[in-house]
Each structure stands twice: as C-alpha cells, then as structure tokens.
N, C-alpha and C positions, 0 to 999 in steps of 0.2 A: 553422509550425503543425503539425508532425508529432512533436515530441517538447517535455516539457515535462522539465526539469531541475534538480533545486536541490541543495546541499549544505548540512549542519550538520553544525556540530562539539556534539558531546556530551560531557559531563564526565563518563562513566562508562564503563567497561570497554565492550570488542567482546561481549563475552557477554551483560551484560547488555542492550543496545541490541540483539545480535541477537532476544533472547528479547521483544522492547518492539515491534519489527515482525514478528515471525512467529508469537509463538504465541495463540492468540485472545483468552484470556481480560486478555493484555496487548496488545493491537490494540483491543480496543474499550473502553480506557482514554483512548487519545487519539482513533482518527480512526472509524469506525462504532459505534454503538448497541448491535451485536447483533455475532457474530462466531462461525460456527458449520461449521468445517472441518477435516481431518485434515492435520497436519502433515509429510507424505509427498507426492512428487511423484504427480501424477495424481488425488489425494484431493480428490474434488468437494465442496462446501462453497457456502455463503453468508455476505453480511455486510448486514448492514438498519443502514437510516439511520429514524429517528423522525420522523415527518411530524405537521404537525399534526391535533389532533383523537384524535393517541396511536397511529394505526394506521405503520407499521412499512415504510418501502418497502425492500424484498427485491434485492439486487442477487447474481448467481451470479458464485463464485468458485472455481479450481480452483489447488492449489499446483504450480509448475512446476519448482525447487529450493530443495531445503535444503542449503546448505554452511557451517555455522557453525564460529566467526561470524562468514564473510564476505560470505555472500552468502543471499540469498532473493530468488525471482522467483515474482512469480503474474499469471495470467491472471484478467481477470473482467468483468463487466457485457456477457455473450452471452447470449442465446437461451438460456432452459432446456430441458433434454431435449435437448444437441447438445453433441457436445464443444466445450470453447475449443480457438482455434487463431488465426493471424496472418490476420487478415480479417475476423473476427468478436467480436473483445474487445482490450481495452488492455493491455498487458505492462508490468506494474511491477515494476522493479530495485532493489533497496537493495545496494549494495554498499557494506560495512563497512570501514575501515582502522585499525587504532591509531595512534593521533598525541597525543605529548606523554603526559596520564595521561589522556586519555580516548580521542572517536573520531571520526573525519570517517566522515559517515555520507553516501552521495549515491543520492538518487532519482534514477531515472528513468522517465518512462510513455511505451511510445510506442501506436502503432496507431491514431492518428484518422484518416491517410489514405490506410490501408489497407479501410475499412470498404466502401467504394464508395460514398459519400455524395456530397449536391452541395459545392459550395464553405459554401455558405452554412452547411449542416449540419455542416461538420467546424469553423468557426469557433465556433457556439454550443457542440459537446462542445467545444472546447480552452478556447477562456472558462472555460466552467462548471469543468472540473477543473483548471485555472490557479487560479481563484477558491475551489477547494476545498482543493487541497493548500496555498493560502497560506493558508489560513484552519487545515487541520487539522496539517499539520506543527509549527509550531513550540508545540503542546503536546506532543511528540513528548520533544524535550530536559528538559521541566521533570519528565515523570513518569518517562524513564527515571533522572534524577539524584536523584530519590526515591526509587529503590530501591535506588542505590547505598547499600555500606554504610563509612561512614570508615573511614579508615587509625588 
C-alpha cells in the first residue's frame, strides 16, 4: 500500500503522450476537470475535480520535472501555502518509452506512507487513488490516439 503502479501501451508517438500528461490544457482532457500550472519544475499550480452541485474541489499541484518525452514527475494534494515535498503529498511518475510505433507509458504514485497517517487512513487514500487512476487512466490512450495524426 505504498506505491500504486500501472503501465499502458499507447498507439501514438513519445511526444505526443508526453504533451497528454504534462501539459494542462491536455491533462484535464482525460483525468481533472480543471488544470491550472506552469509547466517548469517548481511552478505551483492546481488541478480541480467537479463535485456535485457544479462547485470544483481544488487539489494543489506543483511540477517536479520536465524531460520530454521521457519523463514528468509532480508533486500534489498538500497543504496550500506550503511547499510539496516527500511527507506531505503523493509523487507521480509517468515515465515514457517508445516501443513498436507507439509508447509504453508507466505511472507511478507513491507517498501514502510517508504522510504519518494511521494504518487505517493510508488504506482509504490508496483505495481511493487505486479507484481513481483505474477509473481515469485508460481514457488517457484513447485521447492521446486522437491526436495522433496518420502515417
């Protein structure tokens, strides 16, 4: 329960995939509502999920690298008004490969049991973002292959 993991293979270029998880306007195409951060290490930012009723739950995000298109890492869901750092937010990896004509693409989140929570509490966050990224990932593949453009 310390690290949640998955891979996909996507049918489109490392570029393209990289630009589908790091840059906002194509991040809140597949997995947040809202997506509103500078695409530079340190560049604090947010990303809001739509709750019912229309109001906007607000989660703080800050980018930790950019190495396209291999890699992007961000810190998020800490304390506003405090930097992220390892204790107080979850570290998500997408590290990028090309394989065949497209891309293995693999997530990683860790930090639930870093946070100093009880057992009980690192179990409902790993639930809940286990329940999330299977839920938001695999729209991930169908809109980066949308943007692909044929051969």
């Amino acid at each position: 329960m310390g690290t949640i993991e998955r891979q996909l293979y996507v049918e489109a270029a490392p570029e393209v995939v990289f630009a589908v998880v790091s840059e906002p306007e194509h991040v809140k195409r597949w997995w947040p509502d809202e997506a509103d951060y500078p695409l530079e290490p340190g560049g604090p930012g947010r990303i809001g999920f739509a709750e019912d009723g229309g109001a906007t739950h607000w989660e703080t995000f800050t980018v930790v690298e950019v190495d396209p298109p291999h890699r992007f890492t961000f810190r998020w869901s800490y304390p506003q008004g405090v930097p992220a750092r390892r204790g107080n937010s979850f570290l998500v990896e997408f590290v990028l490969a090309p394989e065949g004509k497209g891309t293995r693409l693999t997530m990683t989140e860790t930090g639930f049991r870093e946070q100093g929570w009880t057992e009980a509490q690192v179990v409902a966050a790993y639930e809940d973002h286990v329940a999330g990224w299977d839920h938001f990932l695999p729209l991930l593949p169908r809109y980066a292959e949308s943007l692909e453009v044929p051969a």
